[in-house]
C-alpha positions as CSV (number, residue, x, y, z in Angstrom):
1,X,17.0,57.1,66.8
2,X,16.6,60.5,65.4
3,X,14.6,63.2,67.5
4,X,11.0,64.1,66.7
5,X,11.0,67.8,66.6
6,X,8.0,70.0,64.9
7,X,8.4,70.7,61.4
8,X,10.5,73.3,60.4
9,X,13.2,74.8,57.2
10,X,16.5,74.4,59.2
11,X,18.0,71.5,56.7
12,X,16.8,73.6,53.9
13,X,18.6,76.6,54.9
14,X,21.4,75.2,55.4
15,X,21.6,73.2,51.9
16,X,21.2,76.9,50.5
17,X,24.0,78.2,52.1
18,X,25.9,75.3,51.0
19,X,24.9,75.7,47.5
20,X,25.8,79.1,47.8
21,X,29.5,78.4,49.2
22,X,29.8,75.6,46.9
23,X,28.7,78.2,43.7
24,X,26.2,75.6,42.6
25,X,23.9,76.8,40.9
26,X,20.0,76.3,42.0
27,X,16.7,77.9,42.0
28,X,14.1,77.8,44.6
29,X,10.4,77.1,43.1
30,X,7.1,76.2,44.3
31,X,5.3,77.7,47.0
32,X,8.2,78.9,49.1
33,X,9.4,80.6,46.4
34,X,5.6,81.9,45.7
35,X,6.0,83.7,49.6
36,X,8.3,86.4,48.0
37,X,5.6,87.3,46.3
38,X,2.3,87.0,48.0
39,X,1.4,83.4,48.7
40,X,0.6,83.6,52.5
41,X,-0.1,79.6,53.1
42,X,2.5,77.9,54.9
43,X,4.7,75.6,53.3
44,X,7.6,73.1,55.3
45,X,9.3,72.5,52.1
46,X,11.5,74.4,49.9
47,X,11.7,73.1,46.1
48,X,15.1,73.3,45.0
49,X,16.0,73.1,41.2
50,X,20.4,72.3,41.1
51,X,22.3,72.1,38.0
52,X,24.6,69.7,38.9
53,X,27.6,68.9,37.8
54,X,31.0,66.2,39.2
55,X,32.3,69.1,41.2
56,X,29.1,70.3,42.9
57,X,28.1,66.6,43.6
58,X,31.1,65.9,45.6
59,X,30.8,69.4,47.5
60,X,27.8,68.4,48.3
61,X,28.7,64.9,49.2
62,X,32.0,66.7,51.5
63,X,29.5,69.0,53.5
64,X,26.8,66.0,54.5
65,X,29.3,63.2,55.5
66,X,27.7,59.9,57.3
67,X,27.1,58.8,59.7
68,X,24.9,62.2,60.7
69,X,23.8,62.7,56.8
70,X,22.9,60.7,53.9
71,X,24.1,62.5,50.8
72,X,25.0,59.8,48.0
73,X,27.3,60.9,45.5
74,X,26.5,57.8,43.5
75,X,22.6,59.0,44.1
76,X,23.2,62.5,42.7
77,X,25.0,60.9,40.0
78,X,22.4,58.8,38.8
79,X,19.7,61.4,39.2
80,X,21.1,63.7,37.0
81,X,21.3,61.5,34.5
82,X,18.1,59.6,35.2
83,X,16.5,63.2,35.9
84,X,15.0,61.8,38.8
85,X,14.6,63.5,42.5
86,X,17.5,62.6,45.2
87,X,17.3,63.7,48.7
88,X,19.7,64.8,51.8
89,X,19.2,63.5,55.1
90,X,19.7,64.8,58.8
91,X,19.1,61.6,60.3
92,X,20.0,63.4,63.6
93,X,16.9,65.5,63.2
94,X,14.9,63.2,61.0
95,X,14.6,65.7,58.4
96,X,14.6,65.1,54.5
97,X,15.3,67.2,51.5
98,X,14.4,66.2,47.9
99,X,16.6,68.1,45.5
100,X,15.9,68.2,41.7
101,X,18.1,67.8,39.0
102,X,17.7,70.7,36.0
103,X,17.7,67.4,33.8
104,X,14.5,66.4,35.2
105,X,12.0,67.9,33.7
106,X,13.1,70.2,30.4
107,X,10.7,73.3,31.1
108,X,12.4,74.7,34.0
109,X,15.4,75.5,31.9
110,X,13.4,78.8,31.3
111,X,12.7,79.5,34.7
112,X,16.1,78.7,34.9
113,X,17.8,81.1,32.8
114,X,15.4,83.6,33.9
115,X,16.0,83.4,37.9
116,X,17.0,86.2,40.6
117,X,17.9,86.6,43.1
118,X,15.4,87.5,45.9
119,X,16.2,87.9,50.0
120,X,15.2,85.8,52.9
121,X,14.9,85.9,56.7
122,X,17.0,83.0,58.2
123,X,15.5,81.8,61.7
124,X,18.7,83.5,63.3
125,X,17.0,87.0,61.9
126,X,19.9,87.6,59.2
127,X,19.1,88.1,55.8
128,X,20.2,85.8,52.9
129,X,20.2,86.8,49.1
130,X,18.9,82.9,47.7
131,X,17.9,82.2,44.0
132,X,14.5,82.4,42.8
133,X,12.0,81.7,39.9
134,X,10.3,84.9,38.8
135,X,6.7,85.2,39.6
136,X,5.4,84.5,36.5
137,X,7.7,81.5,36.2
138,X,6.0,80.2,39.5
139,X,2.9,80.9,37.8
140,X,3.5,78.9,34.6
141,X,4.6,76.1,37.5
142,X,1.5,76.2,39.1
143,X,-0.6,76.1,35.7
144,X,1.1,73.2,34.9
145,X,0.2,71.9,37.9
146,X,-2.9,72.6,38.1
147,X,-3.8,71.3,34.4
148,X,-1.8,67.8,35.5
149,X,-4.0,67.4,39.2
150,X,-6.6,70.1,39.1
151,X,-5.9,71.5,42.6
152,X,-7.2,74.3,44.4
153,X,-4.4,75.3,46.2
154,X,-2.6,76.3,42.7
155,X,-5.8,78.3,42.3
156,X,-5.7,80.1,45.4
157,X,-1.8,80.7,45.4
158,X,-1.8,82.2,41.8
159,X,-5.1,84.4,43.4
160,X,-3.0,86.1,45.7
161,X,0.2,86.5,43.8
162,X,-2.3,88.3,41.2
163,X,-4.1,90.6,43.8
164,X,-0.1,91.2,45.6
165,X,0.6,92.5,42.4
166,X,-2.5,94.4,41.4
167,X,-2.3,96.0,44.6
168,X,1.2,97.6,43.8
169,X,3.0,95.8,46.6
170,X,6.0,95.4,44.6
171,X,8.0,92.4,44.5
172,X,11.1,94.2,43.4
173,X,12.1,96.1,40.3
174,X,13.8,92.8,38.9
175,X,10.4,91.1,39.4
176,X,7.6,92.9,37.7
177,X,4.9,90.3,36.5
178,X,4.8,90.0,32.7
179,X,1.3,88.9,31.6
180,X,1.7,88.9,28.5
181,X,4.8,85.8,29.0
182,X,1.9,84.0,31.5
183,X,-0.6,84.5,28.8
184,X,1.5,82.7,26.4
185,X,2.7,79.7,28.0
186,X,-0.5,79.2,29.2
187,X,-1.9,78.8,25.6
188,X,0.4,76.1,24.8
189,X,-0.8,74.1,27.5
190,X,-4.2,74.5,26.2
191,X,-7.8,76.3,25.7
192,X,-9.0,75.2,29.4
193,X,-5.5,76.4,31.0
194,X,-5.9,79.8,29.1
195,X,-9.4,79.9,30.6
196,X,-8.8,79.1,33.9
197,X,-5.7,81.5,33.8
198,X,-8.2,84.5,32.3
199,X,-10.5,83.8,35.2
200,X,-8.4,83.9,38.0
201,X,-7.3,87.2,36.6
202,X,-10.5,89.0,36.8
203,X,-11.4,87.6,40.0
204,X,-7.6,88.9,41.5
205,X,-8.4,92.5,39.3
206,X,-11.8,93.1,41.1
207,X,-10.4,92.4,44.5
208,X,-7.4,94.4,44.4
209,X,-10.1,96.9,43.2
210,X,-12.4,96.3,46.0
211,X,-9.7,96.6,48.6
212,X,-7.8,99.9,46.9
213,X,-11.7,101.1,47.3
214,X,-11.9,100.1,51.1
215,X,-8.6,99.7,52.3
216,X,-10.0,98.6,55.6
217,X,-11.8,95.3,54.1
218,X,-10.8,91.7,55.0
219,X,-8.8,90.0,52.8
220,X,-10.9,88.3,49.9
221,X,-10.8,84.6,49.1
222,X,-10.5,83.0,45.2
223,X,-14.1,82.3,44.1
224,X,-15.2,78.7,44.1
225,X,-16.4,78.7,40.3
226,X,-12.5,78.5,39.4
């Protein structure tokens, strides 16, 4: 039986480095990616977009060997061409990772093509150079999302990448925001997107303004008329 432990990124981390050996190419998305620049809420998860191909599937296959891991070649094989999620297991630490395919949904190709590379702290304290979407690519992500489920937390994590970036925090010089990108995917996803998008701008711009005014003022919090 595999040991209950609290939550944590170790099987995460370690698929990245094993990506990174393997020269498989991935991006991180989502929330965790949304931490590099300014999401504060904690996430146990790490979305991780692979372009996959016969020689990356059995590398990964190769570093997860039963009977500790579940790593499926045959699974990886039929998600990439189903475009469907397959997962890696630690069944020594009870600890799943869902993977996704770049065939399974076409619009992070974009993101894809547009990625960088961004450093994290690993739990031992060194620091790891990992693949990211740009911000406004996690941006566009969350839209979508939030058009597909209405959810606040999309709301609220698009809030504080805004007012991280209003504020002149910067990500880094390969990541300035581009608005103008944001302001155009979001009008192909429709009127009520672009409106919530506009919205969440103004509220972000006056409370970067607010606390560039009193620099010693608690942290605001996304409106609830969003």
């Amino acid at each position: 039986m595999p040991t209950k432990r609290d939550p944590d990124l170790s099987l995460f981390f370690d698929i990245l480095r094993t990506l990174e050996a393997a020269n498989i190419p991935y991006m991180i998305i989502g929330a965790y990616a949304g931490t590099m620049y300014g999401i504060s809420r904690v996430t146990y998860d790490i979305d991780i977009v692979v372009d996959l191909n016969d020689v990356g599937i059995e590398a990964l296959a190769s570093a997860y060997p039963l009977p500790r891991y579940y790593a499926d070649p045959y699974q990886m094989r039929t998600s990439v061409q189903m475009g469907i999620m397959f997962n890696i297991i630690d069944t020594e630490r009870g600890e799943k990772a869902d993977l996704i395919p770049l065939t399974m949904v076409s619009r992070y190709r974009i993101a894809f093509q547009n990625r960088i590379q961004q450093p994290i702290e690993l739990p031992d304290g060194h620091i790891m150079a990992v693949w990211c979407a740009r911000p406004e690519d996690i941006i566009v992500g969350k839209l979508m999302a939030w058009a597909e489920g209405r959810s606040r937390k999309h709301a609220a994590d698009i809030y504080e990448i805004l007012v991280f970036h209003y504020l002149h925090i910067a990500f880094d010089l390969r990541a300035s925001l581009d608005e103008a990108y944001i302001d155009q995917r979001a009008a192909q996803l429709g009127q009520d997107v672009l409106e919530f998008w506009h919205a969440i701008q103004t509220q972000a711009r006056d409370e970067a303004a607010r606390q560039q005014q009193s620099p010693s003022a608690a942290r605001g919090t996304i409106k609830d008329n969003l």
